[in-house]
C-alpha positions as CSV (number, residue, x, y, z in Angstrom):
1,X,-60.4,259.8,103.3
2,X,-63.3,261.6,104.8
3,X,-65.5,259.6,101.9
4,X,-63.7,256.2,103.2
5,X,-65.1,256.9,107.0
6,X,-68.2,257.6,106.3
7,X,-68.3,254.5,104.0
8,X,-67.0,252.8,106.7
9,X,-69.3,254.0,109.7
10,X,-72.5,253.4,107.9
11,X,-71.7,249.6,107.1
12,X,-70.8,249.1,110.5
13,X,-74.5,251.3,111.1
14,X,-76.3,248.7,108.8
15,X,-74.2,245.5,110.1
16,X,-74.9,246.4,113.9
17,X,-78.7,247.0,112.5
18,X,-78.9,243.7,111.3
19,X,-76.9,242.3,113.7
20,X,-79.9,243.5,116.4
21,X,-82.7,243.2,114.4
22,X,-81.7,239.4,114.1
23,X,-81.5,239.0,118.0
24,X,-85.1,240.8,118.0
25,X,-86.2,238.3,115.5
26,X,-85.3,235.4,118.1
27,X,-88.0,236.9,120.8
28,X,-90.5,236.9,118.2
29,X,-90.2,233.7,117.4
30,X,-90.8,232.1,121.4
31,X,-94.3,230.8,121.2
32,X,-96.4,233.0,123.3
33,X,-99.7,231.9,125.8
34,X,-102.2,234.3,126.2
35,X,-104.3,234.4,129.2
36,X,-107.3,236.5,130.0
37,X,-108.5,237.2,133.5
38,X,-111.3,239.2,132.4
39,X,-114.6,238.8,130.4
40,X,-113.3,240.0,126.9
41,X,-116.6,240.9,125.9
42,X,-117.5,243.7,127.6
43,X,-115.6,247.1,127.7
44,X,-115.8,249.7,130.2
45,X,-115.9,253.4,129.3
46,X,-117.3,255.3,132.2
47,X,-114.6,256.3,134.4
48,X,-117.1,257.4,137.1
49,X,-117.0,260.9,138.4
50,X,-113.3,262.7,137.4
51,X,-112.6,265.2,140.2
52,X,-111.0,268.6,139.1
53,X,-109.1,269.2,142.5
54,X,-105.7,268.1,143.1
55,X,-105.4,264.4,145.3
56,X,-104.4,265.3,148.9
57,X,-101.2,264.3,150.5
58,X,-101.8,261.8,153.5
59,X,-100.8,263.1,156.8
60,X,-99.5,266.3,155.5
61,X,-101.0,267.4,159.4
62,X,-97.3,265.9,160.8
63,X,-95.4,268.4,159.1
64,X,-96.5,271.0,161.9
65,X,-96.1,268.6,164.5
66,X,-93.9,270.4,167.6
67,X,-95.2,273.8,166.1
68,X,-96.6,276.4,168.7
69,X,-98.3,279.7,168.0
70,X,-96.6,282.3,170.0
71,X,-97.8,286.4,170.8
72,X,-95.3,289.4,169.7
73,X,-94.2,289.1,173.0
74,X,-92.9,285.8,172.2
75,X,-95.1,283.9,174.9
76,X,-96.5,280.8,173.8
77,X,-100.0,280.5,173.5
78,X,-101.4,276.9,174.8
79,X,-103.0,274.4,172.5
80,X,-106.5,273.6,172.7
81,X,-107.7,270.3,173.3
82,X,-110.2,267.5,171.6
83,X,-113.1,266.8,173.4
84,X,-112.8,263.4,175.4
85,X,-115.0,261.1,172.9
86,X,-112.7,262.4,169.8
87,X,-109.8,260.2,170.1
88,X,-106.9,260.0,167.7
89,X,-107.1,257.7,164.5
90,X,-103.6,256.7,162.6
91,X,-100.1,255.5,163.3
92,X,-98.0,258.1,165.4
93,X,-100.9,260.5,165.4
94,X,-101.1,262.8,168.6
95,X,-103.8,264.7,169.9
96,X,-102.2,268.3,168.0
97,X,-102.1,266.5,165.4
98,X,-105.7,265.5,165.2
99,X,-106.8,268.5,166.5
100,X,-105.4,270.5,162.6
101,X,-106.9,267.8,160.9
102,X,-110.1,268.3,162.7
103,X,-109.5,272.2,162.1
104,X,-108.7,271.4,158.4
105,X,-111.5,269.4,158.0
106,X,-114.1,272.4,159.4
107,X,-112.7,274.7,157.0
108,X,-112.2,273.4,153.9
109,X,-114.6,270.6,153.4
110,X,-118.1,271.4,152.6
111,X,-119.6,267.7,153.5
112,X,-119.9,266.2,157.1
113,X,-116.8,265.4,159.1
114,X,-117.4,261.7,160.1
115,X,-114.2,260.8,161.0
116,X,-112.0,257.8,159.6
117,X,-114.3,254.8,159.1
118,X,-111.8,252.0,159.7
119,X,-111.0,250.5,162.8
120,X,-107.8,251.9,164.6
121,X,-105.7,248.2,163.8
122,X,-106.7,248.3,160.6
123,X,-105.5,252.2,159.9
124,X,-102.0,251.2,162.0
125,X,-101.6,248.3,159.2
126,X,-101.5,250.1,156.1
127,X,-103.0,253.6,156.5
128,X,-102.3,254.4,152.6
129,X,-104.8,251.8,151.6
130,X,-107.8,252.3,154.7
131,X,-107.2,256.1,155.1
132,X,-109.9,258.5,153.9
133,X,-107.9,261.8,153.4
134,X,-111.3,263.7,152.8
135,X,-111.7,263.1,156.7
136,X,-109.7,264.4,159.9
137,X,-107.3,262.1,160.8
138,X,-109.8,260.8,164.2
139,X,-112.0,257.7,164.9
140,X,-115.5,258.1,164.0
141,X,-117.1,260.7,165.5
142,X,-120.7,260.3,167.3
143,X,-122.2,262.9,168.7
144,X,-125.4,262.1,171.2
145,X,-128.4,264.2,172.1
146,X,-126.6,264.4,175.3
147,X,-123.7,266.2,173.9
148,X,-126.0,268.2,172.0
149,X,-127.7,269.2,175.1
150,X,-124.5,270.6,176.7
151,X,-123.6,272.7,173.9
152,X,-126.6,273.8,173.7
153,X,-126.4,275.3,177.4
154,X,-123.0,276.3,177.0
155,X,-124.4,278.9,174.3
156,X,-127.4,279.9,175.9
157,X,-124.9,280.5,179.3
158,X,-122.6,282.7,177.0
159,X,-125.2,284.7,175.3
160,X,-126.9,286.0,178.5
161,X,-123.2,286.6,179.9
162,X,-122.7,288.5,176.6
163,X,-125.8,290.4,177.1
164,X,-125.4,291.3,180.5
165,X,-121.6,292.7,179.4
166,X,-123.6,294.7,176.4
167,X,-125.5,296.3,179.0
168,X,-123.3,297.4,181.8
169,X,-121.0,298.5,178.1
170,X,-124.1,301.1,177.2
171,X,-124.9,302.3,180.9
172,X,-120.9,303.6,180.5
């Protein structure tokens, strides 16, 4: 009997075979239109510059939105600020928000931090497709001779405060 079965199992195999290889053979037979959208006579083979580091998640700053650094005495310590003419870029970003990305950005990124290029409606409309994740997530920044002029004395200020505290620290 166990002969019989197995008989039996592989005609049914081969019928259902047939049996699906015929509905297959219908498709085939559907006349088919081809249409090109592109020139067919040229191939492209450069894939431009591959890069060897991983794609970045977009707005992976939110995950440590509501987050505060605290001391070992458990006081929280404040958060710092942007300057006034960096202004937030991106749907639902706030001002901590911007501020990591701008951190991020100082840190790990070797070329200039320009900001996001697109206009802020644009970047609230589809932020996947206009978003430069290579950039903090703020408008474009410009920085003026003016503003390099205040820094400027802001440094100049704190080294001759610094220096002043060095010597009063060696007269001890």
């Amino acid at each position: 009997m166990d002969q019989q079965n197995q008989q039996n199992l592989q005609t049914k195999d081969v019928k259902l075979k047939k049996k699906h290889r015929g509905g297959l053979s219908r498709i085939r037979r559907q006349p088919v239109t081809i249409v090109r959208s592109q020139n067919t006579g040229t191939t492209r083979h450069d894939l431009g510059r591959v890069s060897s580091q991983k794609p970045q998640q977009l707005f992976w700053q939110k995950r440590l939105e509501g987050l505060k650094a605290t001391t070992l005495r458990s006081d929280s310590v404040e958060n710092a600020d942007l300057p006034k003419n960096i202004k937030p870029a991106g749907p639902y970003i706030g001002n901590d928000t911007a501020f990591r990305s701008v951190i991020n950005a100082i840190h790990l990124h070797q070329g200039p931090i320009i900001g996001q290029t697109a206009g802020k409606n644009v970047l609230d409309k589809n932020p996947g497709v206009f978003l430069d994740p290579k950039q903090p997530l703020v408008g474009t920044i410009i920085i003026s001779n003016d503003d390099i002029r205040k820094q400027e004395e802001k440094v100049n200020l704190l080294r001759r405060k610094l220096a002043l505290a060095l010597q009063d620290y060696e007269k001890r």
